[in-house]
C-alpha positions in Angstrom: 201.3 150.2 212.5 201.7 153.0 215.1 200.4 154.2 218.2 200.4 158.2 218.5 198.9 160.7 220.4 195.6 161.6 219.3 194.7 165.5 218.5 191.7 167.7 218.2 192.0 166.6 214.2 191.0 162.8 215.4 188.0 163.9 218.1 185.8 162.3 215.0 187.8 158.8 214.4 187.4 158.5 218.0 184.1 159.0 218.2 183.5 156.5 215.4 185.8 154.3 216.8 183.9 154.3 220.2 180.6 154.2 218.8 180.8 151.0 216.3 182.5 149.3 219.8 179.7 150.3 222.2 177.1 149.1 219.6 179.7 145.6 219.1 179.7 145.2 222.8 175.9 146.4 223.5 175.1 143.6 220.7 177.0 141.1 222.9 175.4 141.8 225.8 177.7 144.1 227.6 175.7 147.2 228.4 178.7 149.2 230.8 179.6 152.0 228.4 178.1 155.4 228.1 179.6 157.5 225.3 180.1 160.5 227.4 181.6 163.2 225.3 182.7 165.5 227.7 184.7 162.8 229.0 186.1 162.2 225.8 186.5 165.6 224.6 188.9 166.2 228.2 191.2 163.4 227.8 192.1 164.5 224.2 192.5 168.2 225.4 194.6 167.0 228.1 196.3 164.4 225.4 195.3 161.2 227.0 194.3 159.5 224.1 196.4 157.5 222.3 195.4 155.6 218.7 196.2 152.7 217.2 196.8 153.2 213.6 197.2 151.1 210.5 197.8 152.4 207.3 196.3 155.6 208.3 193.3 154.3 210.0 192.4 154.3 213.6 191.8 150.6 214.8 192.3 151.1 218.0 192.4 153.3 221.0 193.4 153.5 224.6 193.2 156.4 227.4 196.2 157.0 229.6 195.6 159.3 232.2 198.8 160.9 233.1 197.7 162.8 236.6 197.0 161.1 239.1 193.1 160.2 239.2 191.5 160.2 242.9 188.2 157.5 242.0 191.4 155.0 242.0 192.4 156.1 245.7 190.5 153.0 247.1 191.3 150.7 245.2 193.7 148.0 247.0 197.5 148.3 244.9 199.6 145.1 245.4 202.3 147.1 244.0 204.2 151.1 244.5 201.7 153.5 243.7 203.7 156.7 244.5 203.4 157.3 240.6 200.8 154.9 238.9 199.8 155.6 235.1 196.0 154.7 235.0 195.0 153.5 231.5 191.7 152.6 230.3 188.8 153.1 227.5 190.7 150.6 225.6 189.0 150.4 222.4 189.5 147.9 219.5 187.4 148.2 216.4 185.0 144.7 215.9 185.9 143.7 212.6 190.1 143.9 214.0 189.7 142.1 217.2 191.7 139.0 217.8 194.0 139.9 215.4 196.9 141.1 218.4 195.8 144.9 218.6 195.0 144.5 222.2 198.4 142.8 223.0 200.2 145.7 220.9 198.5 148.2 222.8 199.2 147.0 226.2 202.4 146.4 225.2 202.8 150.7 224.4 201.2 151.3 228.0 204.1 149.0 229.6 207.2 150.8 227.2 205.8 154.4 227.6 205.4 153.8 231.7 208.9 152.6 232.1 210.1 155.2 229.6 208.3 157.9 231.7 209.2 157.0 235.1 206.0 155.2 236.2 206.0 153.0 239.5 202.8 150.8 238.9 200.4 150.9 235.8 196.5 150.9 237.1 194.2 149.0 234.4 190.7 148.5 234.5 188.3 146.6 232.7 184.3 145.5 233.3 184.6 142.2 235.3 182.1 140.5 233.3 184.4 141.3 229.8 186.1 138.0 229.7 187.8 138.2 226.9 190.0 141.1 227.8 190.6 139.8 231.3 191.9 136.9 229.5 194.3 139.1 227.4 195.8 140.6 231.0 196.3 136.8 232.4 197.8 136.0 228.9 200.4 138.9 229.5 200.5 138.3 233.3 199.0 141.2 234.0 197.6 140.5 237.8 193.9 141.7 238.9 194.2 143.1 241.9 191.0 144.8 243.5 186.9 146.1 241.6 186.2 149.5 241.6 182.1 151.0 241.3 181.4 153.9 239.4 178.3 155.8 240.0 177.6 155.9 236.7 178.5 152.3 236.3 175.8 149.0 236.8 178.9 146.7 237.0 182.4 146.5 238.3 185.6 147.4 237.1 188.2 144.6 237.4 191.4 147.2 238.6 194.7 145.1 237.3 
């Protein structure tokens, strides 16, 4: 297993990746995502995106924005925000979930923060997705404030 930056070489693994989780999650009743691919195609030019890999194959993904993003201005921090590392778009491929991917990953975002000087780490997941919220409380991981995207029909939990 390993968790690298993702390059220009990967744009269709993510896609993939993205696509069989938006169908998984649309099939479950969760209709938040929109595969935007300018979005997409951004955070892996600015190398954002980090994969999950296994024996060569992407099973999971998450987006770390590294600049600081102003939609997360006004959103209220219970914590030092001077230099907060906002990550989310995590992504775990249907057929791998429960098997600790999620864990591993969040566990990456916590080593490469501290490793990089971050003060706070800025999550965010859909507040109806209880199963992930469920992974943050298993790892303590505190939700803090909701955040509304235009483009968005539901909430962001912010964590």
């Amino acid at each position: 297993m390993s968790i690298l930056q993702a390059t220009s070489n990967d744009l269709i693994e993510i896609l993939y990746l993205l696509k069989v989780c938006f169908h998984d999650m649309k099939a479950n009743g969760s209709l938040h995502w929109n595969l935007q691919f300018h979005l997409i195609s951004s955070d892996l030019n600015k190398g954002n995106i980090y994969l999950y890999k296994k024996n060569g194959v992407t099973l999971g993904m998450i987006t770390m924005e590294i600049d600081n993003n102003a939609d997360y201005k006004t959103v209220s921090w219970n914590n030092d925000t001077s230099k907060p590392l906002v990550a989310h778009r995590l992504a775990v491929h249907p057929n791998w979930k429960r098997q600790g991917i999620e864990n591993e990953i969040l566990q990456f975002i916590e080593q490469f923060a501290h490793q990089k000087g971050y003060t706070s780490i800025f999550i965010n997941t859909l507040a109806e997705t209880a199963e992930t919220i469920s992974v943050y409380n298993k790892l303590h991981v505190q939700e803090t404030d909701q955040i509304q995207f235009h483009y968005q029909k539901v909430p962001f939990t912010c964590a």
